[in-house]
VEXDREN-2710 file (C-alpha; in Angstrom, 1 decimal):
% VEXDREN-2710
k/r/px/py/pz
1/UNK/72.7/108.6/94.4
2/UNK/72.0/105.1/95.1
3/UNK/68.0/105.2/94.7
4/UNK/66.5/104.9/91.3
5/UNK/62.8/105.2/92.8
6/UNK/60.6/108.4/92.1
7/UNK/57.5/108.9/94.0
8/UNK/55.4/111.6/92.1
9/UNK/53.2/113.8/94.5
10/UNK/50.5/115.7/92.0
11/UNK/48.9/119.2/92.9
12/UNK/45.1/120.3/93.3
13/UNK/42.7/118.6/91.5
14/UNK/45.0/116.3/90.0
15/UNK/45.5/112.6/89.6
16/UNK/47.7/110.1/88.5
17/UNK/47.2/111.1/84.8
18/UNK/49.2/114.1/85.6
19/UNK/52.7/112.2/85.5
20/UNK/52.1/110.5/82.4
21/UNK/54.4/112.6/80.2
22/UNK/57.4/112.0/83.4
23/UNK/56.5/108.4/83.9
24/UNK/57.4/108.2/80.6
25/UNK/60.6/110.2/80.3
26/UNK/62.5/108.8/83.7
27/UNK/61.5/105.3/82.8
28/UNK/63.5/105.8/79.8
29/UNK/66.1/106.8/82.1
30/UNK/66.1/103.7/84.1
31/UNK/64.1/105.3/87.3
32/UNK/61.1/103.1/88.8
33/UNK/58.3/105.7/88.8
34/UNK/55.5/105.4/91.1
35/UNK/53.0/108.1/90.5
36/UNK/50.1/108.1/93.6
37/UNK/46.7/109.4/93.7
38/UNK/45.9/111.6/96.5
39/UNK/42.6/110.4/99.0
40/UNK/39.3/110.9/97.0
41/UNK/41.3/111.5/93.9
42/UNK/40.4/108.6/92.2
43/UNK/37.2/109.5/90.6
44/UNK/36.0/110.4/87.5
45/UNK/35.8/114.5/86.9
46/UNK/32.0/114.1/86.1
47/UNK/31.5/111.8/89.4
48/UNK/30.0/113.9/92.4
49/UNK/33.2/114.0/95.0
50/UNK/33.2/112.6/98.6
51/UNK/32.0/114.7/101.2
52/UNK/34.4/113.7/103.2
53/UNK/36.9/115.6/100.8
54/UNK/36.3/119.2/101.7
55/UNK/37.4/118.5/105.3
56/UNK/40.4/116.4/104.2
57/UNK/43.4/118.4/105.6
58/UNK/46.9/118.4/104.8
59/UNK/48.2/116.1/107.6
60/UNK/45.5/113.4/106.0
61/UNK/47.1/113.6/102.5
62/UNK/50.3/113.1/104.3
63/UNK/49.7/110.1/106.6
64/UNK/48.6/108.3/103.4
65/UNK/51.3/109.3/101.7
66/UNK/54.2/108.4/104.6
67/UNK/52.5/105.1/104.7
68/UNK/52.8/104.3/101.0
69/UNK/56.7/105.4/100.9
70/UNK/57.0/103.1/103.8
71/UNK/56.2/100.1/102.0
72/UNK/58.8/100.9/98.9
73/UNK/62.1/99.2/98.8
74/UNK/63.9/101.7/98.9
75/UNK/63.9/105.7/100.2
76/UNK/62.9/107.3/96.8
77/UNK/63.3/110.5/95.2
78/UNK/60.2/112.7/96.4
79/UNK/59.0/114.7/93.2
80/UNK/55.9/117.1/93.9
81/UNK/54.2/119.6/91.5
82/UNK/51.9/122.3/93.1
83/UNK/50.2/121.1/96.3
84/UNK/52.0/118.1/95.8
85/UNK/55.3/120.1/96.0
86/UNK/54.1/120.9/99.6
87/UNK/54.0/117.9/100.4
88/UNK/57.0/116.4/99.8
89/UNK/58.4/119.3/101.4
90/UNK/56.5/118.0/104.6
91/UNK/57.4/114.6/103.8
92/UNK/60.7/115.4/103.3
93/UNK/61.0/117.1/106.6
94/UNK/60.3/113.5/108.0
95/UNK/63.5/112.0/106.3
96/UNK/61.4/110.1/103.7
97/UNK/63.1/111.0/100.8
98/UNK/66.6/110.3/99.4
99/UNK/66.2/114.4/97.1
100/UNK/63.2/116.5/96.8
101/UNK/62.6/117.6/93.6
102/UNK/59.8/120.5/93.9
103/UNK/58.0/122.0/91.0
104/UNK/56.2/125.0/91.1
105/UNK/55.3/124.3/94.2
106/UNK/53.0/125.6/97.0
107/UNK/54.6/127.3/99.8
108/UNK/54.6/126.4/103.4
109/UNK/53.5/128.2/106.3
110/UNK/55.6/131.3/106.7
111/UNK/55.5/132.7/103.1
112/UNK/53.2/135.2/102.1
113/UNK/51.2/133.6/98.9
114/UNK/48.7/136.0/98.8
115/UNK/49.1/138.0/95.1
116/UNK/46.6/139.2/93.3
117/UNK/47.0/136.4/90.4
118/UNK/46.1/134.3/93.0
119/UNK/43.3/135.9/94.3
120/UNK/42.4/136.0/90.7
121/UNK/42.7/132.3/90.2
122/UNK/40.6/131.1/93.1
123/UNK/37.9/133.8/92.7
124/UNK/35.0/131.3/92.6
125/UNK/35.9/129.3/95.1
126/UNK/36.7/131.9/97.9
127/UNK/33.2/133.6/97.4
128/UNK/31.1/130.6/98.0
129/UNK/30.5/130.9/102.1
130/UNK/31.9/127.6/103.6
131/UNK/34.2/126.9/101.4
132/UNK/36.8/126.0/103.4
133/UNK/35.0/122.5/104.6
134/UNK/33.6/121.9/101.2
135/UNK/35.0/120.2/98.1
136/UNK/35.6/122.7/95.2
137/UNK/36.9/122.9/92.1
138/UNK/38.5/125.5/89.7
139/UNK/36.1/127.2/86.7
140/UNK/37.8/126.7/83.1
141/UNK/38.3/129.9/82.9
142/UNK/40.3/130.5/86.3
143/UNK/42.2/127.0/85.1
144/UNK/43.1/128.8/82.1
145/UNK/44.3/131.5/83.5
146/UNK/46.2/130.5/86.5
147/UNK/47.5/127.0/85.3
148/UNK/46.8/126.2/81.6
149/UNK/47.9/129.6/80.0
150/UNK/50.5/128.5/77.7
151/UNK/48.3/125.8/76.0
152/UNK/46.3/126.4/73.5
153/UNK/42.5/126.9/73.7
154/UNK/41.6/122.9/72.9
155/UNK/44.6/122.0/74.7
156/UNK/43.1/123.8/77.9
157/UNK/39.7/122.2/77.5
158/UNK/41.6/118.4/77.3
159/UNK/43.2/119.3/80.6
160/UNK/41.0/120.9/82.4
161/UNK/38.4/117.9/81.3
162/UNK/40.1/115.3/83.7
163/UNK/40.1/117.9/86.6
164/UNK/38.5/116.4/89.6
165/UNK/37.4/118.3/93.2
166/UNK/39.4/119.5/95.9
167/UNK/39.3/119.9/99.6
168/UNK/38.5/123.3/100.6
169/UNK/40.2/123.0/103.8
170/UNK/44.0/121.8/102.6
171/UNK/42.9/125.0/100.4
172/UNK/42.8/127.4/103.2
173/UNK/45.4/125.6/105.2
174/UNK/48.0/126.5/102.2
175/UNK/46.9/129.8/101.2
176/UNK/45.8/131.1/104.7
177/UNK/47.7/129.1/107.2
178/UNK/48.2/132.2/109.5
179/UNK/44.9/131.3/110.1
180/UNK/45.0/127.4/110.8
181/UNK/46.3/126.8/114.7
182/UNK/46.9/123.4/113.7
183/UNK/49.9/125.4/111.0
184/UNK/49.0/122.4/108.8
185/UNK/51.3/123.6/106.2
186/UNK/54.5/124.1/108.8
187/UNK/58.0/123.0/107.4
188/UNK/60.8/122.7/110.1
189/UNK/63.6/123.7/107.0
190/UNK/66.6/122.6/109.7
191/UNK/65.3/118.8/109.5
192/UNK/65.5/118.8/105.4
193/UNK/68.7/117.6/104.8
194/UNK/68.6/116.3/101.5
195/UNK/69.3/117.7/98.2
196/UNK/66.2/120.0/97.5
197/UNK/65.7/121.2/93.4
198/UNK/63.5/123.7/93.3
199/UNK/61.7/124.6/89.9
200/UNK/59.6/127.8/89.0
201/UNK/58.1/129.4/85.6
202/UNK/58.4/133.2/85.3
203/UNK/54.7/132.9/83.6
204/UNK/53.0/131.2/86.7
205/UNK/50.2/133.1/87.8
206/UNK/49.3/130.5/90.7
207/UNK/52.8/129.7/92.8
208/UNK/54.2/133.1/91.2
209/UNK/58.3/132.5/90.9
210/UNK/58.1/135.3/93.6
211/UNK/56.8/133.1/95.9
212/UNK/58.6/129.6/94.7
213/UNK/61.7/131.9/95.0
214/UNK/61.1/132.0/98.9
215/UNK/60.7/128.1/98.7
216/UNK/64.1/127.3/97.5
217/UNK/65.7/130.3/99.8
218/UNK/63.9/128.9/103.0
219/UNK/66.2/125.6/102.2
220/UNK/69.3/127.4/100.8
221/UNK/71.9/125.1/102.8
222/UNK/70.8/122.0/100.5
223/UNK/69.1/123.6/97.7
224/UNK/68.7/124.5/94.1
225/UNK/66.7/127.0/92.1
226/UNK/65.5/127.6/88.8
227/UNK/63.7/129.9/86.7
228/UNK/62.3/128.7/83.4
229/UNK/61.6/132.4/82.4
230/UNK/59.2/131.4/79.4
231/UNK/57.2/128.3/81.4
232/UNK/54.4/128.4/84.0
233/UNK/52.7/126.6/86.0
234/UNK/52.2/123.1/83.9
235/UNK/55.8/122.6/84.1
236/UNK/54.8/118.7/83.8
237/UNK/52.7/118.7/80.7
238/UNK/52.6/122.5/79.0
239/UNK/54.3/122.8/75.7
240/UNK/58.3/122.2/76.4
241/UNK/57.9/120.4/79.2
242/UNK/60.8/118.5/77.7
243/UNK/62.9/121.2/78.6
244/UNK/62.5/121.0/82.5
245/UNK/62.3/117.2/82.3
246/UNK/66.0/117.5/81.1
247/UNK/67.0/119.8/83.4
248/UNK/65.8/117.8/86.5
249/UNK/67.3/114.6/84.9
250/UNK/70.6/116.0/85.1
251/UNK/70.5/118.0/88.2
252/UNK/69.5/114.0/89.3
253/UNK/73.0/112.4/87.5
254/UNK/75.2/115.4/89.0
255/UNK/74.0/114.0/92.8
END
């Protein structure tokens, strides 16, 4: 692979911060990282959110995003955890990317991503009426349980400190896009044609390997699954990490 550029898509409530262990690691591999920050992301997690947020769709993360690939040198390697994992999908169904390298991601329209661990770990936000056009944000405790549950206690609270609001309606358009006649969240699988590696943690309790499994299947003429049986959802930062950094690494050499 001629491309040495990885653009790193984070998930829900995330931020650039996110990548900081993988900036680190694929630099020292020679790869140009660019991590990006999704719209009204860049805040600080105590600052009140925009409330233009909670009606930010999908299709607004992604125009931003097409536009800053765009501008790169070269066509880059698309890396997405979580929500962001959606996205490159969609990106990468727009010929952006050179590989897609997906972890834990959320699934596209299509794929049933209703559990109850999931239920479970949006509990709060789906009982507040008019959720879906509002920003929201995970409790500590749902954080702990759905994404941070192989940290430790302090480890959680560290995380879960830098956490920042989310738009309630690129929430409903992911987890109930038979709902959203816009189908927000849509992937045309026949118009990825690069190599797709798709990563999932047999402990996630918010993209359940069930449900990543469906991911990599729905692109099974260019890609690659994995199960890290013992990881979850914080592939990226959770202890180990180093372990699936590798692993993508050399599924990157072998291409």
């Amino acid at each position: 692979m001629a491309t040495k550029t990885i653009f790193m898509i984070h998930g829900m409530w995330g931020g650039k911060w996110l990548w900081d262990n993988y900036v680190e690691f694929f630099e020292r591999k020679g790869y140009k990282c660019i991590p990006t920050t999704l719209r009204y992301h860049d805040v600080e997690p105590h600052q009140k959110p925009n409330p233009e947020l909670g009606t930010t769709g999908l299709t607004d993360y992604v125009s931003d995003l097409e536009k800053e690939i765009s501008e790169l040198d070269e066509k880059p390697i698309i890396m997405g955890h979580s929500m962001g994992g959606l996205l490159a999908q969609i990106l990468g169904s727009k010929g952006m990317g050179e590989a897609l390298v997906l972890l834990t991601p959320a699934a596209p329209a299509g794929i049933w991503v209703i559990k109850p661990s999931v239920l479970k770990s949006f509990w709060s936000v789906q009982t507040k009426w008019g959720f879906w056009k509002k920003p929201m944000r995970q409790t500590f405790k749902e954080a702990a349980y759905s994404m941070l549950n192989l940290f430790s206690p302090e480890e959680q609270k560290k995380v879960y400190s830098k956490f920042v609001y989310e738009s309630g309606k690129a929430t409903v358009q992911i987890g109930y896009w038979f709902l959203d006649s816009n189908r927000s969240s849509e992937v045309d699988e026949s118009k990825i044609t690069c190599p797709v590696l798709v990563v999932s943690g047999g402990k996630d309790r918010i993209t359940p390997a069930s449900v990543v499994r469906k991911v990599a299947e729905k692109y099974k003429s260019v890609s690659t699954y994995k199960e890290f049986e013992n990881h979850a959802h914080w592939v990226i930062g959770e202890p180990g990490w180093e372990e699936i950094a590798n692993y993508v690494a050399d599924w990157l050499k072998q291409l």
